[in-house]
Backbone as ProteinMPNN parsed JSONL, in Angstrom:
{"seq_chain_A": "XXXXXXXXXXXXXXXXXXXXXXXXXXXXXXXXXXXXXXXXXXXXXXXXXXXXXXXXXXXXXXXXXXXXXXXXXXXXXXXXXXXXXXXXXXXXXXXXXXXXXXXXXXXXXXXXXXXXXXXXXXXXXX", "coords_chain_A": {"N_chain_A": [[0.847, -1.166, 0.0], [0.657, 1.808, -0.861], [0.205, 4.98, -0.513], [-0.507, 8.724, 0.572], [-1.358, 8.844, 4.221], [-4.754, 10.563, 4.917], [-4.248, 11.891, 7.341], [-1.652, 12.99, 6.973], [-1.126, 15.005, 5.163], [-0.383, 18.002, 5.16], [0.123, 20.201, 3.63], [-0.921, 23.263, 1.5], [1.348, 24.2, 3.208], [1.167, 27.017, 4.327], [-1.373, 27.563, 4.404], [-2.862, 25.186, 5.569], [-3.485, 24.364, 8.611], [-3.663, 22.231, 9.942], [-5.337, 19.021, 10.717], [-8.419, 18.587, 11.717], [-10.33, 16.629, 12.115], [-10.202, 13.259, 10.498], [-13.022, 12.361, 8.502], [-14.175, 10.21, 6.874], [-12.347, 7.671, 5.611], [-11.558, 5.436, 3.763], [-9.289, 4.424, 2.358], [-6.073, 3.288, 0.167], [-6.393, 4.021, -3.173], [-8.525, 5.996, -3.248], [-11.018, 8.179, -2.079], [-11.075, 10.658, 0.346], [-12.183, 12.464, 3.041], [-12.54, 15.208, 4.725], [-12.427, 17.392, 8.009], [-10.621, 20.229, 8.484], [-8.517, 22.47, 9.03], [-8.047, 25.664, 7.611], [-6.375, 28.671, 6.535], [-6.848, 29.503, 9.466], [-9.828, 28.39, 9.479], [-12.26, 25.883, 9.794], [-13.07, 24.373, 7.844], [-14.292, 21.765, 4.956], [-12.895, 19.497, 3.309], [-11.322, 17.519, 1.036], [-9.276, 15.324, -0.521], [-8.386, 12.448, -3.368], [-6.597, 9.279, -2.446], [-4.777, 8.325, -3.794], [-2.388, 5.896, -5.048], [-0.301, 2.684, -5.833], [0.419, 3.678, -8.353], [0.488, 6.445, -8.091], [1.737, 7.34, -5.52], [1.087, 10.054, -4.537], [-1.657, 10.722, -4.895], [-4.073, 13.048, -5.821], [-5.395, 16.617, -5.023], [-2.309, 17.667, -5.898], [0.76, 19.584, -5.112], [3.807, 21.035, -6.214], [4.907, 18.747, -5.873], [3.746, 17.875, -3.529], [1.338, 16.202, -1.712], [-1.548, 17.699, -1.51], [-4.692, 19.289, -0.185], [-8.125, 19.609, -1.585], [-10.544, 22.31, -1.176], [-13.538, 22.201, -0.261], [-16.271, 24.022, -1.378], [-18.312, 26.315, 0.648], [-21.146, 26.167, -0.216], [-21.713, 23.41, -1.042], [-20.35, 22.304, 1.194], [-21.913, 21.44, 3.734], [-23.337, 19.036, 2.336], [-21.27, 17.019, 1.442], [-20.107, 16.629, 3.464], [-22.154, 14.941, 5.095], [-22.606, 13.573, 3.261], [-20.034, 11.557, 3.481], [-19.557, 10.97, 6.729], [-21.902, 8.934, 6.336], [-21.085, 7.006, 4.52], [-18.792, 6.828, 6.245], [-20.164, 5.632, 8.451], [-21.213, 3.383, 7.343], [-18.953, 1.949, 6.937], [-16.756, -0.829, 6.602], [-14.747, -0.286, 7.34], [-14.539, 1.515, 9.211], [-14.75, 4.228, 12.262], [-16.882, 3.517, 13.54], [-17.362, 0.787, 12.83], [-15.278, -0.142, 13.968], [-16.074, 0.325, 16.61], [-18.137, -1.337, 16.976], [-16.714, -3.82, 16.95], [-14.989, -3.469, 19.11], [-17.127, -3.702, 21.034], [-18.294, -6.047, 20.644], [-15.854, -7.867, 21.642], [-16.288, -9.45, 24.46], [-14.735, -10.25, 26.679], [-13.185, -7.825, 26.778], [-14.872, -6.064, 27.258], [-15.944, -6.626, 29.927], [-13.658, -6.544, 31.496], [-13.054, -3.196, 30.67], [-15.243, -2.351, 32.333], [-14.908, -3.457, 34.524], [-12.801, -2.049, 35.56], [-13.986, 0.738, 34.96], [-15.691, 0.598, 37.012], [-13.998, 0.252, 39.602], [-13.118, 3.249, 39.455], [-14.849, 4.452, 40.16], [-16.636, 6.012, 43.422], [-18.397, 5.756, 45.991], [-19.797, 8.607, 47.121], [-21.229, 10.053, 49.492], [-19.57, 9.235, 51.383], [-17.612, 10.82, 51.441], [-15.792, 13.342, 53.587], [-16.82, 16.153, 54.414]], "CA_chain_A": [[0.0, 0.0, 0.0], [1.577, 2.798, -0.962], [-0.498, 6.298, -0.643], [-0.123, 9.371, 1.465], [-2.675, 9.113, 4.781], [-5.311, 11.731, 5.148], [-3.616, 13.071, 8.344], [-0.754, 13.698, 6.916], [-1.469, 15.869, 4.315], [-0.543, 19.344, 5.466], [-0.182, 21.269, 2.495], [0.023, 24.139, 1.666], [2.172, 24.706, 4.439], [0.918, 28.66, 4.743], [-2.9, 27.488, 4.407], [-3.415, 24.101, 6.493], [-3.012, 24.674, 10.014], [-3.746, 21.294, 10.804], [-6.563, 18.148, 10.529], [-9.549, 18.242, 12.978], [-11.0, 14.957, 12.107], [-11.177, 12.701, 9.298], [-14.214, 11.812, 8.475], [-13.817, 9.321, 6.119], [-10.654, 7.578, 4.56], [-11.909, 4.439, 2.756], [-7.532, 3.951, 1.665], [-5.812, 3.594, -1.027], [-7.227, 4.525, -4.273], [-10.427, 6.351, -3.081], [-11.294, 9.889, -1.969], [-10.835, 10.934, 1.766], [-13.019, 14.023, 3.482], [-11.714, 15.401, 6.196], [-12.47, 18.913, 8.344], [-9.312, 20.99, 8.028], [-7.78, 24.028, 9.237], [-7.732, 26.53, 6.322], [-6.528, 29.907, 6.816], [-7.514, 29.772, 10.493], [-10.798, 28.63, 9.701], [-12.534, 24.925, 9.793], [-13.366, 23.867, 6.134], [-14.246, 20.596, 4.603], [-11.924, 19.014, 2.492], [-11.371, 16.187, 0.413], [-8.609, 14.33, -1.435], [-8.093, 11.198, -3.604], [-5.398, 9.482, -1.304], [-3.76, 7.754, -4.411], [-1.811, 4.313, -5.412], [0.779, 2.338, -5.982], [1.004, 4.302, -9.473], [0.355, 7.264, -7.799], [1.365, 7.449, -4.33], [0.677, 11.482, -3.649], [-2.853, 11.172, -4.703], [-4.812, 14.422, -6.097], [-4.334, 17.486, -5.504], [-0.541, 17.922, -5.121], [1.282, 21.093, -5.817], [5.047, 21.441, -6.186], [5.481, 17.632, -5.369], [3.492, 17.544, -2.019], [0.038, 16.189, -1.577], [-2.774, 18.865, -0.813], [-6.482, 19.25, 0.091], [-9.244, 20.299, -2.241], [-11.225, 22.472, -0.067], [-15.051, 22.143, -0.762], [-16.911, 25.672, -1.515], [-19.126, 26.341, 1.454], [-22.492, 26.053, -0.732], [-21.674, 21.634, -1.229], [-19.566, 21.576, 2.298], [-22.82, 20.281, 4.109], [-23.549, 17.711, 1.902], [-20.425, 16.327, 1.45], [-19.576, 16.165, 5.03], [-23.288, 14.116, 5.332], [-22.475, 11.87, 2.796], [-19.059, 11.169, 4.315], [-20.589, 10.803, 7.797], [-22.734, 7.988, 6.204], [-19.927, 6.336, 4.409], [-18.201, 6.097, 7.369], [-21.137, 4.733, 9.292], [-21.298, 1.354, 6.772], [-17.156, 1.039, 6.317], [-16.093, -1.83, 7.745], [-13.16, -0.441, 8.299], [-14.798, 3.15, 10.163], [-14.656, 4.168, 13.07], [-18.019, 2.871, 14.27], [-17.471, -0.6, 12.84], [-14.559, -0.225, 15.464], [-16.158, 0.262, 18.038], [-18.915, -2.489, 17.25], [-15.767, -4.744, 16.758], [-14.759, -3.883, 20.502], [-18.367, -4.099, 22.188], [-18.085, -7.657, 20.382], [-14.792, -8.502, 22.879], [-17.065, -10.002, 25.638], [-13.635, -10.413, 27.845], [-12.797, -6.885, 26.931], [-16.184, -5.252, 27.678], [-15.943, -7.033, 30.972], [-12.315, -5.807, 31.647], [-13.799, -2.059, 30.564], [-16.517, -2.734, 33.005], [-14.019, -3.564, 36.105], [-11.732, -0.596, 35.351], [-14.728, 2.16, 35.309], [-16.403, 0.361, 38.729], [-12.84, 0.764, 40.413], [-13.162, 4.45, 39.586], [-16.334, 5.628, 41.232], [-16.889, 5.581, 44.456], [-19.592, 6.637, 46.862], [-19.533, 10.365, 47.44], [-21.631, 10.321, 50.193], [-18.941, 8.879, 52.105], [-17.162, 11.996, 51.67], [-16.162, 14.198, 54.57], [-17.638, 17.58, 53.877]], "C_chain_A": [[0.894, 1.231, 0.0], [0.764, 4.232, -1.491], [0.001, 7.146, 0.923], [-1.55, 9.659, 2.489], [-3.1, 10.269, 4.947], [-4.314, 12.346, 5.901], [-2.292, 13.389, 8.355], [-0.085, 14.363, 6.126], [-1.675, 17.074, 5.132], [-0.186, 20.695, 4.551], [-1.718, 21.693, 1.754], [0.282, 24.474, 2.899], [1.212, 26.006, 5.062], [-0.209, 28.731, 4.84], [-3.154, 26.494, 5.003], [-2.547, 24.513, 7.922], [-2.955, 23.541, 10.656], [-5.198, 20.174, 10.5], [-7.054, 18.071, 11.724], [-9.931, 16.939, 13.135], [-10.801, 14.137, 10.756], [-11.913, 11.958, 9.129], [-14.413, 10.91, 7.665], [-12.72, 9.099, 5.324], [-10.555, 5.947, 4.236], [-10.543, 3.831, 2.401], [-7.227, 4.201, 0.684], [-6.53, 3.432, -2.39], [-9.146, 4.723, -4.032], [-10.669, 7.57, -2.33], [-11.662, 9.814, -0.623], [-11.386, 12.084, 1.785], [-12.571, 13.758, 4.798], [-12.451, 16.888, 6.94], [-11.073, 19.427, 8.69], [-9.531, 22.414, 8.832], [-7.603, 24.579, 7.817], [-7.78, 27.987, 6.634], [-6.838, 30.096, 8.155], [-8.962, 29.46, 10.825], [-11.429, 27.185, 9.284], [-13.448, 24.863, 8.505], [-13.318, 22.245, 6.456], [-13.78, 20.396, 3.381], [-11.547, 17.992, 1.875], [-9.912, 16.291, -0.777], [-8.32, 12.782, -1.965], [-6.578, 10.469, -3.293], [-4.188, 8.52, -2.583], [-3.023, 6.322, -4.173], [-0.568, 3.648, -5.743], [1.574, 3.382, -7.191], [1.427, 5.647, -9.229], [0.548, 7.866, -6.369], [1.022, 8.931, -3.281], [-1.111, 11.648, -3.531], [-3.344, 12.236, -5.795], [-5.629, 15.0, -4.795], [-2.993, 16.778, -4.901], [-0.254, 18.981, -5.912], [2.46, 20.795, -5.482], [5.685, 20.18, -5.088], [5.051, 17.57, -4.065], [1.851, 17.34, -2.333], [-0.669, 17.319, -0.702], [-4.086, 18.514, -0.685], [-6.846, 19.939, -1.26], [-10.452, 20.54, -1.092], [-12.491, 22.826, -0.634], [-16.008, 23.925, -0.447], [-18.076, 25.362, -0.284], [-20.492, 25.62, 1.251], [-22.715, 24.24, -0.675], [-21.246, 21.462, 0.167], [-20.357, 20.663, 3.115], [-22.982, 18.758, 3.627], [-22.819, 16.547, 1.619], [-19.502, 15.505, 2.483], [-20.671, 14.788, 5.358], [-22.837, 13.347, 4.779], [-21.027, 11.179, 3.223], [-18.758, 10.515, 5.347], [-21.067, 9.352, 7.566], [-21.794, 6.909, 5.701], [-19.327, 5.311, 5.368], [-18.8, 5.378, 8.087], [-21.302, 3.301, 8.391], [-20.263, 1.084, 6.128], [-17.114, 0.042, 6.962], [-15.091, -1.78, 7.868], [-13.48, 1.29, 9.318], [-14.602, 2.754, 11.249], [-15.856, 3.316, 13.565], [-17.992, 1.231, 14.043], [-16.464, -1.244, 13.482], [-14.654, -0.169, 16.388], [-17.579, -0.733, 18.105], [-18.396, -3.251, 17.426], [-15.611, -4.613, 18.26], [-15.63, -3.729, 21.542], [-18.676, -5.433, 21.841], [-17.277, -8.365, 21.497], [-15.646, -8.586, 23.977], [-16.084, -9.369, 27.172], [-13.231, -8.909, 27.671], [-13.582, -5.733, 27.208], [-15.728, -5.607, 29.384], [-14.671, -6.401, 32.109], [-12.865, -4.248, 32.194], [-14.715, -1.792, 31.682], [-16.093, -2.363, 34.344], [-13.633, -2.411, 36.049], [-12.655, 0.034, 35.855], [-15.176, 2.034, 37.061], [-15.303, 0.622, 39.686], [-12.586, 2.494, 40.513], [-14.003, 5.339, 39.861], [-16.342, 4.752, 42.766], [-18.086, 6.706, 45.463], [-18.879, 8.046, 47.18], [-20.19, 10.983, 48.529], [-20.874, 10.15, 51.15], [-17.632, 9.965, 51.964], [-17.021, 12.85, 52.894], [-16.239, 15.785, 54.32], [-16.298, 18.294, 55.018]], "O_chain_A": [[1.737, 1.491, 0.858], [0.711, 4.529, -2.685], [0.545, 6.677, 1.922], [-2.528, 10.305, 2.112], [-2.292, 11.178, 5.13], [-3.561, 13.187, 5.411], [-1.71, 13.907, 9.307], [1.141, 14.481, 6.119], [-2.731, 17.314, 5.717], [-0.258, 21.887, 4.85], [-2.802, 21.154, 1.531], [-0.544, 25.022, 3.628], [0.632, 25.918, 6.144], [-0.616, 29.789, 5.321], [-4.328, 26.728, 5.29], [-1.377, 24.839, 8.123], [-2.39, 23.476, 11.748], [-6.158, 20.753, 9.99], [-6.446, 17.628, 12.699], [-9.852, 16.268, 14.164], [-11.466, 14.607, 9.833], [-11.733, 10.798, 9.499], [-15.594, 10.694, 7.938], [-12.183, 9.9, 4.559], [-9.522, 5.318, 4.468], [-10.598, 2.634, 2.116], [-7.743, 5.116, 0.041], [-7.322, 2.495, -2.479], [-10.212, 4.179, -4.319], [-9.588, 7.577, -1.741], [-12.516, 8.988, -0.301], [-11.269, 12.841, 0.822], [-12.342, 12.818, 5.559], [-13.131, 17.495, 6.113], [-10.437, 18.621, 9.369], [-10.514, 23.11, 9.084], [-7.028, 23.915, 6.954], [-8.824, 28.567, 6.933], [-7.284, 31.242, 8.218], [-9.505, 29.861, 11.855], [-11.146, 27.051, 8.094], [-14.542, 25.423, 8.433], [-12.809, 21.605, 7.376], [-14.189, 21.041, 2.416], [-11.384, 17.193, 2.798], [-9.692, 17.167, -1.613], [-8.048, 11.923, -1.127], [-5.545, 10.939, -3.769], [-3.05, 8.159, -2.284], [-3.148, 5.734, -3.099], [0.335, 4.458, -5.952], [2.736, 3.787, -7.153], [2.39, 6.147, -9.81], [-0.23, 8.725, -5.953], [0.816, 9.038, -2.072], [-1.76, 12.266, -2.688], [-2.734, 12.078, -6.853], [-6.235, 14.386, -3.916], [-2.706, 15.936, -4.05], [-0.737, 19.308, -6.996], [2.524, 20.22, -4.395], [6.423, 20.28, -4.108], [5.914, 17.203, -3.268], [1.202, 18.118, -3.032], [-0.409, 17.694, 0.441], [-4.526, 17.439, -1.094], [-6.085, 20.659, -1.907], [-11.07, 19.721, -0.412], [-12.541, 23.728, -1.47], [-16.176, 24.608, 0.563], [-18.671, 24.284, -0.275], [-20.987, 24.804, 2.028], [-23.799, 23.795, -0.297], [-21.698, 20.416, 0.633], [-20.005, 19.507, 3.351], [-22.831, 17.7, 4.237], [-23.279, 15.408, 1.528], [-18.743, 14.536, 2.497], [-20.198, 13.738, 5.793], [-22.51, 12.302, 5.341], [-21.121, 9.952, 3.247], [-17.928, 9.607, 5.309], [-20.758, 8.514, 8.413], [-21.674, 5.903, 6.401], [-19.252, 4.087, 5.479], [-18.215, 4.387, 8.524], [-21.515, 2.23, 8.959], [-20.194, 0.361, 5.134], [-17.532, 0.102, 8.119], [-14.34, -2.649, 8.311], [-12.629, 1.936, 9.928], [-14.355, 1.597, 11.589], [-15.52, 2.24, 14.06], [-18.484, 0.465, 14.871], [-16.439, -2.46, 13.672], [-13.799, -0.441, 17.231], [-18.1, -0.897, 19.209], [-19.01, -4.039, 18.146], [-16.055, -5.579, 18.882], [-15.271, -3.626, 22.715], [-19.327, -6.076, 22.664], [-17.77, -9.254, 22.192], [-15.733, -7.502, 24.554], [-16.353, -8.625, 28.115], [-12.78, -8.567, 28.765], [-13.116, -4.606, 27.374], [-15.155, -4.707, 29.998], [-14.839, -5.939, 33.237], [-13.08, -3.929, 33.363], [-14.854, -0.579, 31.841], [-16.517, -1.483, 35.094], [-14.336, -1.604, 36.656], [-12.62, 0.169, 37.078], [-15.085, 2.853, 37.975], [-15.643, 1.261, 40.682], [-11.976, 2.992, 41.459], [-13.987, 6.57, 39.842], [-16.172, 3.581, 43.108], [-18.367, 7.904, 45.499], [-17.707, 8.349, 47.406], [-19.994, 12.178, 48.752], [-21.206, 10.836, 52.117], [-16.617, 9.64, 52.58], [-18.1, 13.183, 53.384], [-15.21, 16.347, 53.947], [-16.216, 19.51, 55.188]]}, "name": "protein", "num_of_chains": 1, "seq": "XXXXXXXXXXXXXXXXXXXXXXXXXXXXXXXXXXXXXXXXXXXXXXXXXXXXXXXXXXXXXXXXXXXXXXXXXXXXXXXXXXXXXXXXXXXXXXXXXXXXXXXXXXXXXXXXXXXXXXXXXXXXXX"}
C-alpha cells in the first residue's frame, strides 16, 4: 500500500493549520473528506489518497500532496455523505467500536476498570 494518509497531508504549508477529524478515509485509491484548518478557519476538504502508481494522490502542488477544499455552498452535503460512508465502512470508526463491544472479555475488563473508579460520594467528609 503505498499512498499518502489523510492526516498527513498538510499542504500548503501557509494554508493548512492542521486536521480536525477525518471523516472518512476508505484507503488507497479512493477519496478521503476530512475537516481541516484553512486559513484559520474549519473547512471541509477532500482528497483522492492515491496508489501504488500514484502514491501522492490528487491534488498535489510542487510535489506535495494537498487538500481540495469544498466551496461552502456543497460543504454540508459532502460532510453528510461522508458521515454515512463512514457509518457502513467496515473499516470506520463505528465498525470499530462495534468490533470492541463484540470482545465479551474486553467489555468485561472495561466494566471492572470504570467500577474501580467511582466511588460513593456520600462517604465523603464535607
Amino acid at each position: 500500500m503505498a499512498f499518502v494518509r489523510a492526516q498527513e497531508v498538510l499542504s500548503p504549508r501557509n494554508r493548512v493549520g492542521g486536521i480536525l477529524e477525518v471523516i472518512h478515509d476508505p484507503g488507497e485509491g479512493h477519496m478521503c473528506v476530512a475537516r481541516i484548518l484553512w486559513d484559520d478557519e474549519p473547512v471541509i476538504a477532500t482528497r483522492w489518497n492515491g496508489d501504488d502508481d500514484r502514491p501522492l494522490g490528487n491534488p498535489t502542488s510542487s510535489g506535495q500532496p494537498t487538500w481540495f477544499v469544498v466551496d461552502g455552498y456543497v460543504a454540508g452535503q459532502v460532510e453528510q455523505a461522508a458521515r454515512a460512508a463512514a457509518e457502513n465502512s467496515p473499516t470506520g470508526l463505528a465498525a470499530g467500536y462495534r468490533q470492541m463491544a463484540a470482545d465479551k472479555q474486553r467489555e468485561s475488563e472495561t466494566e471492572e476498570w470504570i467500577e474501580g473508579l467511582i466511588y460513593d460520594a456520600g462517604d465523603d467528609k464535607r
